[in-house]
ZAMARGU-4260 file (C-alpha; in steps of 0.2 Angstrom, whole numbers, plus 5000, padded with zeros to 4 digits):
<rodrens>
0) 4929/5061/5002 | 4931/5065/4985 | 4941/5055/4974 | 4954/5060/4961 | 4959/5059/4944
5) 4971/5047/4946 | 4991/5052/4942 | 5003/5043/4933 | 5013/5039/4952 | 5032/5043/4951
10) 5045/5026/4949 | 5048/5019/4965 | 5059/5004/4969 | 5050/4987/4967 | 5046/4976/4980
15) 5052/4958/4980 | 5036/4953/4980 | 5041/4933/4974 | 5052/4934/4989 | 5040/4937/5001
20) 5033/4924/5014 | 5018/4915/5008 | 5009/4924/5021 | 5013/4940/5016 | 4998/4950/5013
25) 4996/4964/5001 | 4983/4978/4998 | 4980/4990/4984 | 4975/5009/4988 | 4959/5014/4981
30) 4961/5032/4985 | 4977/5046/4987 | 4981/5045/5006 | 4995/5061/5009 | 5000/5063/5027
35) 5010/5076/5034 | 5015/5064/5052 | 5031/5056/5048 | 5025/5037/5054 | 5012/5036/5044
40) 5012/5031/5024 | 5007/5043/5009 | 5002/5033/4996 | 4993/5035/4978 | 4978/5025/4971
45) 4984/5011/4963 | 5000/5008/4973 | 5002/4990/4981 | 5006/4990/4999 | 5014/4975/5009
50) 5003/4975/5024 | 5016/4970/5040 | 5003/4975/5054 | 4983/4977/5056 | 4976/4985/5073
55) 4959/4985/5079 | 4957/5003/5078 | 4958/5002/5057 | 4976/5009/5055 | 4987/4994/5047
60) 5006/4997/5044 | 5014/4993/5029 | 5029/4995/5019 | 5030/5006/4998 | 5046/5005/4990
65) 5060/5012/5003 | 5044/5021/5015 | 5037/5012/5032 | 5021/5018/5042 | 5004/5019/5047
70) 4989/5020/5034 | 4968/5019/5035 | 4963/5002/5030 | 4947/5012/5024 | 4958/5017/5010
75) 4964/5000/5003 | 4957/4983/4995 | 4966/4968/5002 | 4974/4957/4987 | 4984/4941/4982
80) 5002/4940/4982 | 4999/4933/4963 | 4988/4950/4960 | 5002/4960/4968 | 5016/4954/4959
85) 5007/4955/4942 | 5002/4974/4944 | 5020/4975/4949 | 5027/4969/4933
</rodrens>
């Protein structure tokens, strides 16, 4: 799959990351994923993702902002809550 020139992403609201459970794990996307099914995710690279749920079958569910769904793990780097926050700020 191609990759894109990236794009400056549109403002979305911040995720209390500092507020998350130490367990929490977080994930950055290394490619544009853009889905037309409404229970998945559509993300941009760069974004940070709060991973809630990981399946065998390589499709993880996470929250952006205000959006919930699915995503391709394929598409993402797991890392830190430190990492996280610091890309956040």
């Amino acid at each position: 799959m191609p990759v894109r020139a990236p794009r400056t992403p549109d403002p979305v609201p911040t995720p209390r990351i500092a507020d998350s459970d130490p367990n929490s794990e977080f994930c950055r996307a290394l490619y544009d994923y853009q889905s037309t099914d409404m229970s998945c995710l559509s993300f941009r690279q760069h974004d940070v993702i709060h991973v809630l749920n990981k399946v065998e079958t390589g499709w993880w569910d996470g929250i952006l902002g205000d959006a919930r769904g699915w995503f391709p793990s394929n598409y993402v780097t797991i890392i830190s809550a430190e990492e996280a926050a610091a890309q956040q700020s």
